[in-house]
N, C-alpha and C positions, 0 to 999 in steps of 0.2 A: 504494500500500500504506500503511495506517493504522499509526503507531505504537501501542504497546500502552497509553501514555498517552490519546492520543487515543479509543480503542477504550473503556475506561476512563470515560474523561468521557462518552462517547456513550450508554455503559450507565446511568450517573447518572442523565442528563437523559433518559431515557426513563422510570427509574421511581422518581421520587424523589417524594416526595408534596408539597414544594412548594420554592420557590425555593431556598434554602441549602440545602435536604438531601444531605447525601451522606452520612450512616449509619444512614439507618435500615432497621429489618427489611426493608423489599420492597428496600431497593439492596443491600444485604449480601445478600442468596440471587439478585438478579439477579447480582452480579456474580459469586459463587460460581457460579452455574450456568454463566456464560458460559466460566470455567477451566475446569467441567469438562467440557464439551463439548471445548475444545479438547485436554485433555488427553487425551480418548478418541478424537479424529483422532489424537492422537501414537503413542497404544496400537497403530493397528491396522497401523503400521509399523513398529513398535520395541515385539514382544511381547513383550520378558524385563528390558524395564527395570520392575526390580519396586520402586526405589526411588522411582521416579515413581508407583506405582501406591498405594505406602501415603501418600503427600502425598494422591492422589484419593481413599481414602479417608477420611482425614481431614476433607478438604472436603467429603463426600458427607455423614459424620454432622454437620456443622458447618450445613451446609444443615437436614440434617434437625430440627435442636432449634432454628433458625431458626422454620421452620416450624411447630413444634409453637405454640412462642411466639407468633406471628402466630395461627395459630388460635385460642389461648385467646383474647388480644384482641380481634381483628377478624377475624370469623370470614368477612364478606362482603368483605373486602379480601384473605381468605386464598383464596379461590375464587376473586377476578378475577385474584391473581398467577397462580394456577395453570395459568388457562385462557391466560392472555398468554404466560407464559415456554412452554407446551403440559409440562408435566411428569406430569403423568396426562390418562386419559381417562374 
């Protein structure tokens, strides 16, 4: 079992656009996306924690103006995240 640091770094170094990266737009909405996948495993056995539920949405719009940013920018760096993380279809 992987520490949640380790999990972490893993997430980095998969989308970080070059060696020292660890903040920019595509690692900030990977690693947000990755909370909140897990945060939605926590959901579907603990459905009334609603304190947890407004952190995931916070993280949800925090992704989403992520994104919007990444689009105006780079807009073909905004479709290859998309397709990689699978977050539309």
């Amino acid at each position: 079992m992987t520490t949640a640091m380790e999990e972490k770094a893993q997430v980095i170094s998969a989308y970080r656009t070059h060696e020292k990266d660890t903040g920019s737009a595509e690692v900030q909405i990977a690693l947000l996306t990755h909370k909140i996948k897990a945060l939605t495993e926590h959901f579907k056995t603990h459905k009334k924690d609603h304190h947890s539920r407004r952190g995931l949405l916070t993280m949800v719009g925090k992704r989403r103006s992520l994104l919007r940013y990444l689009k105006g920018i780079n807009p073909q760096g905004h479709a290859d995240l998309l397709k990689k993380l699978e977050l539309r279809k």
